[in-house]
N, C-alpha and C positions, 0 to 999 in steps of 0.2 A: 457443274453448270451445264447440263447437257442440251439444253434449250441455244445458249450464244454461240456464235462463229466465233474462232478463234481472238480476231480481233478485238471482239467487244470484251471476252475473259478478260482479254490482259489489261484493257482500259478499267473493267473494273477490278481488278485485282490492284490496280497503282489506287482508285481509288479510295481503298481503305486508309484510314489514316492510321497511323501508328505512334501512339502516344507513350513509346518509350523515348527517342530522343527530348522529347519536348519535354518530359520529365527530371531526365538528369537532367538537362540544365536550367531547370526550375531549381533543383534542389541544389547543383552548383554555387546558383546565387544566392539562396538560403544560408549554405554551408558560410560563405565568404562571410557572408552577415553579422553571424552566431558567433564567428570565430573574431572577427573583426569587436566585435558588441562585448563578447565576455569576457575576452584575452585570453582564451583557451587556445590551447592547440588539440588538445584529445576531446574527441566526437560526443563523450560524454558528459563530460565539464561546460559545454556549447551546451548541451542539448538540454542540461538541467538551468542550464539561465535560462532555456527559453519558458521552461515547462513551470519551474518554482519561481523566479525572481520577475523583476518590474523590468518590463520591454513594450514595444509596441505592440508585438505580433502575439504578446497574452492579453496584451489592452484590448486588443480589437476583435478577440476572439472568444473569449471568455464572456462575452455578454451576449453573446450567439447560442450557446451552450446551457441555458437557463432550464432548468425541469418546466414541467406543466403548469402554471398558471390557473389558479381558480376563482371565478364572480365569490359573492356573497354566498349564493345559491349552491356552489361546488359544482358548476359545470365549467368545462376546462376553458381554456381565453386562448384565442387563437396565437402564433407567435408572430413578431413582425417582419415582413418578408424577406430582411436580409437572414434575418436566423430559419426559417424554414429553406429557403435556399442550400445554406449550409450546411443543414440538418439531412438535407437529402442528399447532398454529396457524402456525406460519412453514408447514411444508411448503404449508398451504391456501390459504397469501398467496402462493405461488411457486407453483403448480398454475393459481391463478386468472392469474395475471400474463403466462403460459405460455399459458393458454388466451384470453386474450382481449389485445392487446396495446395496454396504454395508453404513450400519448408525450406528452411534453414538449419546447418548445423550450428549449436551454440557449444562450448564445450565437450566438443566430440558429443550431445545429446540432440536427436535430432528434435525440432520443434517447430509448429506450423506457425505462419501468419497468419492469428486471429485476433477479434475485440471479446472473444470467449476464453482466451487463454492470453495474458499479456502481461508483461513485467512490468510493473512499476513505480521499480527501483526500489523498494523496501530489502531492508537491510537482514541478515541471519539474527534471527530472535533466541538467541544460545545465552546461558545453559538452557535446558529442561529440565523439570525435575516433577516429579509425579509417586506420592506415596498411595498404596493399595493393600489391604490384605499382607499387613508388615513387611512389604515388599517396597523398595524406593526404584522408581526409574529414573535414570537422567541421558540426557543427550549435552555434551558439552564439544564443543572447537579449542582447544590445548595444542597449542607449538604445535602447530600446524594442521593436526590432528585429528578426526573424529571418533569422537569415543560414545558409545551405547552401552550401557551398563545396568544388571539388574541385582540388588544385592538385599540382602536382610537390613529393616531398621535397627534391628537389635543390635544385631551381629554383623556388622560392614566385612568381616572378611568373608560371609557366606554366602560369596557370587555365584547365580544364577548365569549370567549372562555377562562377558565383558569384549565387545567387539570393536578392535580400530581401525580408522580407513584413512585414508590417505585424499583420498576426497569423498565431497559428499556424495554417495552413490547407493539408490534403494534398493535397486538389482544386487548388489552387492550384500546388502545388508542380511536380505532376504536370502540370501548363498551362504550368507558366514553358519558352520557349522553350531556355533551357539542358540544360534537363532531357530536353525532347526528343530534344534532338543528341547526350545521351548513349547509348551501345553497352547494351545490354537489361540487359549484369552491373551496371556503373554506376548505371544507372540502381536496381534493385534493392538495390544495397549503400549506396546514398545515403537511399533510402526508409526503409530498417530503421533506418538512424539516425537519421533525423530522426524516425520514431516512435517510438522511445525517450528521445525529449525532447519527446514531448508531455505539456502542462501541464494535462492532463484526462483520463488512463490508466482506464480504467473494466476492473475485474478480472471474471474471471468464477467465483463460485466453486462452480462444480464441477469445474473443470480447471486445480484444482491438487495440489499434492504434500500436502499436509497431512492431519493423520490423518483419519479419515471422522467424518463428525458425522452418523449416522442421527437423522431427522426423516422417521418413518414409513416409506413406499416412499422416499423421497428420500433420499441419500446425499448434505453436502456435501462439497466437501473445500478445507478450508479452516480456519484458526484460527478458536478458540470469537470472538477477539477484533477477527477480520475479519467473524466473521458477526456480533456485536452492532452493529458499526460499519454492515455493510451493513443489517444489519434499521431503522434510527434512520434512514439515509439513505434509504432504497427508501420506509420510509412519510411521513416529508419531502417524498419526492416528489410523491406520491400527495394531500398534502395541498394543495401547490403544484397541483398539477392543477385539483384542485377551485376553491380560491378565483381562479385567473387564467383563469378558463374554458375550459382547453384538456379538459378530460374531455368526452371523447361519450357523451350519453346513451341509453347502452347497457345494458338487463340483467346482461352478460355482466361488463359495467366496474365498476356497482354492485357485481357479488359478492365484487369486492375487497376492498372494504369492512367486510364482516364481520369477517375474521380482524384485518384492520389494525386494526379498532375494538376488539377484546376483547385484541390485544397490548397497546393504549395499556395499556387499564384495566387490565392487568395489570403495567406500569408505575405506571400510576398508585396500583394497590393495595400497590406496595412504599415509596409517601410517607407512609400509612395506619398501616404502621407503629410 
């Protein structure tokens, strides 16, 4: 600010507002809420009452969340101003998330807070099993286990491929010596199975089929009921960040903050009720 006197910087320097404290304890009294409401004590078991079962704060949210609306004619119907309201609060939480990229480790994997990449909660879709060219693939979870296996239909003992892992891990997969010595289709048609039994599917929802859910310039696409589920998880995230210190203090990070902070309260103004 080479233009102010000392004095005026530091006036406006207080004058930024910093919508991390006001944050946590939005989401403090959230937390009490959920945990108070579900009879949970683990953040998870909370967080899926709010996102799947009958509560206030899906009552009064869930009808904000509505795709696009069409006349007779198929031109689209405006929404009503409490849902574009809202609607533009998510877009500004995904604009910011977009522009500045905050991450989190999840299982020693590092992964971003986005509404492009987001969990959930679907569950490992195990076994697999996939026949080609007298060849059987399968991906199954056994005692603990992962196991990828390519063997003859005919002949089950004439393995191709038999890799186990101890967790599910595709870097690894892609390193087991088996895997190498498979022919490049193989190799490929084993891969798409086994991540299809990954037990941590992070969706992206703008590229899906689902009707369009405009949120300003932002189009999702995606169910009203994938995007309240992503909205609960992306700002979960974002709270995890903060308190285990992985957030960098960043301008750019803070401004996340805002929208996340005025969705809580608007959450929290559907307990108010």
């Amino acid at each position: 600010m080479p233009h102010l006197p000392e004095n005026a910087r530091l006036w406006l320097e207080r004058a930024e507002i910093d919508y991390i404290g006001p944050f946590i304890k939005a989401w403090a009294s959230f937390n009490a809420w959920y945990r108070e409401a579900s009879g949970q004590k683990k953040d998870s078991e909370g967080l899926r009452y709010v996102k799947v079962l009958a509560n206030p704060v899906r009552s009064a949210i869930m009808p904000l969340l509505q795709p696009v609306q069409t006349d007779g004619h198929g031109n689209p119907l405006p929404d009503v101003e409490a849902a574009q309201k809202f609607k533009l609060l998510i877009r500004d939480l995904h604009v910011c998330l977009d522009t500045f990229h905050i991450e989190v480790s999840k299982n020693d994997v590092l992964e971003r807070i986005s509404f492009r990449a987001v969990y959930l909660g679907r569950v490992a879709n195990t076994p697999q099993t996939f026949d080609y060219k007298q060849m059987r693939y399968r991906v199954e979870k056994t005692n603990g286990q992962w196991k990828s296996t390519i063997c003859s239909i005919a002949n089950p003992g004439d393995v191709r491929a038999d890799i186990e892992q101890a967790e599910y891990d595709v870097t690894g997969l892609q390193a087991h010596q088996h895997f190498v010595g498979l022919s490049q289709n193989q190799r490929a048609r084993l891969l798409g199975l086994y991540q299809q039994c990954n037990p941590r599917p992070l969706t992206d929802l703008f590229a899906g089929d689902g009707d369009r859910i405009a949120a300003g310039d932002v189009d999702f696409r995606c169910s009203d009921q994938e995007l309240f589920s992503a909205l609960i998880e992306v700002i979960y995230a974002m709270r995890n960040a903060l308190l285990h210190g992985e957030l960098q203090p960043h301008e750019q990070a803070f401004a996340a903050y805002e929208p996340a902070y005025r969705i809580v309260m608007k959450f929290l103004d559907a307990l108010r009720a």
